[in-house]
LOPAMAR-734466 format. One line per 4 residues: number of its first residue (from 1); for each residue y, z, x of N, C-alpha, C. Coordinates in nm, 2 decimals. Atoms other than C-alpha are relative to their C-alpha. Layout:
NUM	Y/Z/X/Y/Z/X/Y/Z/X  ...
***
This chain:
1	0.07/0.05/-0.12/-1.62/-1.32/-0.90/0.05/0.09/0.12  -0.07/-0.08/-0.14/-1.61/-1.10/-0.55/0.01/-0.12/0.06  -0.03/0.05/-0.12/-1.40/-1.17/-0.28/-0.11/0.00/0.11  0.10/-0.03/-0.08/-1.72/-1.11/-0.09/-0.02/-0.19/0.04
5	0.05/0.13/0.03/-1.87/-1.45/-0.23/0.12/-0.11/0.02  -0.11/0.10/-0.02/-1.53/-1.66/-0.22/0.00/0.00/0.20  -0.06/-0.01/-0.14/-1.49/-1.54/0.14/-0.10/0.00/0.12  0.09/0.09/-0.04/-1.86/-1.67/0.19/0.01/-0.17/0.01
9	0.01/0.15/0.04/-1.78/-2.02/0.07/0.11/-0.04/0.12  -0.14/0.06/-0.11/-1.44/-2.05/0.27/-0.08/0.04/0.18  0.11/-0.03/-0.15/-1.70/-1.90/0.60/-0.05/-0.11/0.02  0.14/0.15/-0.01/-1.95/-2.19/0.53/0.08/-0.11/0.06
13	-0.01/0.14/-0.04/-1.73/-2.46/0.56/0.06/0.03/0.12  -0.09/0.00/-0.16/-1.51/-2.30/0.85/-0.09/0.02/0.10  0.12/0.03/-0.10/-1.80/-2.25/1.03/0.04/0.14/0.14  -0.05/-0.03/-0.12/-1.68/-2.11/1.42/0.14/-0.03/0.01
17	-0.16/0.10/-0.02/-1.31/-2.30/1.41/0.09/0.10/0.00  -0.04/-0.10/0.05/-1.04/-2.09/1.42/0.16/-0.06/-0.03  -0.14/0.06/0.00/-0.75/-2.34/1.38/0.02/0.00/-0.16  -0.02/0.04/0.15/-0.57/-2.37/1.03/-0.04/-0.05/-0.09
21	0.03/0.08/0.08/-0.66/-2.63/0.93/-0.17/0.00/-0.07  0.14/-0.03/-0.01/-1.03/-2.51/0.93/0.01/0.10/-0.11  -0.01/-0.12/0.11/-0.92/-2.23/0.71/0.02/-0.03/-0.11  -0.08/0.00/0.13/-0.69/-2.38/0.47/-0.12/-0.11/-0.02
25	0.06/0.04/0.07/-1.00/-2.61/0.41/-0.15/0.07/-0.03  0.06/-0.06/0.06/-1.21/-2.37/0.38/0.03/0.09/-0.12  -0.04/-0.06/0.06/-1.00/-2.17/0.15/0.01/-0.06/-0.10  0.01/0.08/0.12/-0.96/-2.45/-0.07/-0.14/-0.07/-0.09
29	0.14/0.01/0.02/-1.35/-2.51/-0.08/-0.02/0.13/-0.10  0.05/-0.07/0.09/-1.38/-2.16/-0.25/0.12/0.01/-0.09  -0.04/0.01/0.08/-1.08/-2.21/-0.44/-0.05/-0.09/-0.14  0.06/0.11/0.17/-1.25/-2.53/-0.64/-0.15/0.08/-0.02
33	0.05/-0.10/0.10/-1.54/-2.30/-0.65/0.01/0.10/-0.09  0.03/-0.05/0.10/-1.45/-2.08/-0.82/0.07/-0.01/-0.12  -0.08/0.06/0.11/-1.24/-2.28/-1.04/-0.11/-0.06/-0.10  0.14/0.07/0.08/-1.60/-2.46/-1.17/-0.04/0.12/-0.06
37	0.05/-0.14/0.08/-1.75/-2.10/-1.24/0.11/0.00/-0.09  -0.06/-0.04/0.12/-1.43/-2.03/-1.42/-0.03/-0.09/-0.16  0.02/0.17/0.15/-1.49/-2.38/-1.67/-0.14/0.07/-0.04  0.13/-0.09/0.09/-1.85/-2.27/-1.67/-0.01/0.06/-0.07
41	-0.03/-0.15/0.10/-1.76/-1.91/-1.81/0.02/-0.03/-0.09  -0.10/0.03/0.19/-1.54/-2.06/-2.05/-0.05/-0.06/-0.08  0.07/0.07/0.09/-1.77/-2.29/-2.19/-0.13/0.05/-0.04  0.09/-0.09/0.06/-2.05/-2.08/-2.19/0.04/0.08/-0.11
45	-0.06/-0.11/0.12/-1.83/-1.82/-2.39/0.04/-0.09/-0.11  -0.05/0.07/0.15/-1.71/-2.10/-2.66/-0.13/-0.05/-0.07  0.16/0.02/0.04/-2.09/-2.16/-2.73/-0.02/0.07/-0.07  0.09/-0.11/0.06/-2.19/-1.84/-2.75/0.01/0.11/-0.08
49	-0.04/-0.13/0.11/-1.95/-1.56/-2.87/0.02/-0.08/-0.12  -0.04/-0.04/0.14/-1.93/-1.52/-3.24/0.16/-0.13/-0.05  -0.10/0.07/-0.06/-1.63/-1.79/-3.34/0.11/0.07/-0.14  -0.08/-0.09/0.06/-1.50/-1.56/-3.63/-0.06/0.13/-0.10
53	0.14/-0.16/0.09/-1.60/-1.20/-3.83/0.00/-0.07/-0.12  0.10/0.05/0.13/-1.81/-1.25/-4.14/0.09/0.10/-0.07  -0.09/-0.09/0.11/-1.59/-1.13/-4.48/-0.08/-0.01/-0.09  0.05/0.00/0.08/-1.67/-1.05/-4.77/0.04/-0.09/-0.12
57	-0.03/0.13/0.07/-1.50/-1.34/-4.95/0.13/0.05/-0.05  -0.13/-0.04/0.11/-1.16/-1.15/-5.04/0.10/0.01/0.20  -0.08/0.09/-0.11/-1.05/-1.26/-4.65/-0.04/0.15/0.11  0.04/-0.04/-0.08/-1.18/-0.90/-4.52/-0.11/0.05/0.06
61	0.14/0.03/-0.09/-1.43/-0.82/-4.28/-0.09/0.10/-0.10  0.09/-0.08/0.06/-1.74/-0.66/-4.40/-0.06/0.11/0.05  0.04/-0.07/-0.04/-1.89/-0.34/-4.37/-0.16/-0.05/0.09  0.14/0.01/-0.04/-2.21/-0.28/-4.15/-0.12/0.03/-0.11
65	0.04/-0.06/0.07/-2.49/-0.24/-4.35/-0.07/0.16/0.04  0.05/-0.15/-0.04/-2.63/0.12/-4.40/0.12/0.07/-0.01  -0.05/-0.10/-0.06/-2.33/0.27/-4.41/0.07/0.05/-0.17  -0.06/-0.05/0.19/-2.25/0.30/-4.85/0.15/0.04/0.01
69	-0.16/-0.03/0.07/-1.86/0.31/-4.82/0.00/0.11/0.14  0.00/-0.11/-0.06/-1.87/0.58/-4.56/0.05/-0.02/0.13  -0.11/0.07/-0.14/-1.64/0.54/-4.25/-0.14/0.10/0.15  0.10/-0.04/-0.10/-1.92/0.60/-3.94/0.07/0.07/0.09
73	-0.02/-0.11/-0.05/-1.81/0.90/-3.76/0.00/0.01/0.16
***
């Protein structure tokens, strides 16, 4: 995630203010953002990638097919 977008979210809530306390809760607004995106990501990714390689039943992985024993160049 850009510091662009984090350093939009901690803007939004500070608004005009320029006292500390305005920052440090702004700073913490885009810290739990992008702590949610992170969970997001990671649950998206345990969905979706692959959860182990396909073998050929002797525990290793399998060739691609097309390729008759032949190591792809």
């Amino acid at each position: 995630m850009g510091v662009a977008v984090l350093a939009t979210v901690a803007a939004s809530r500070t608004g005009t203010a320029t006292d500390p306390v305005a920052f440090n809760s702004g700073y913490a607004l885009a810290l739990v953002f992008s702590a949610a995106v992170f969970v997001l990501a990671a649950a998206v990714a345990a969905v979706v990638l692959p959860r182990r390689v396909a073998s050929g039943g002797d525990g290793r992985p399998t060739r691609p097919s097309g390729t008759h024993g032949r190591v792809p160049a």
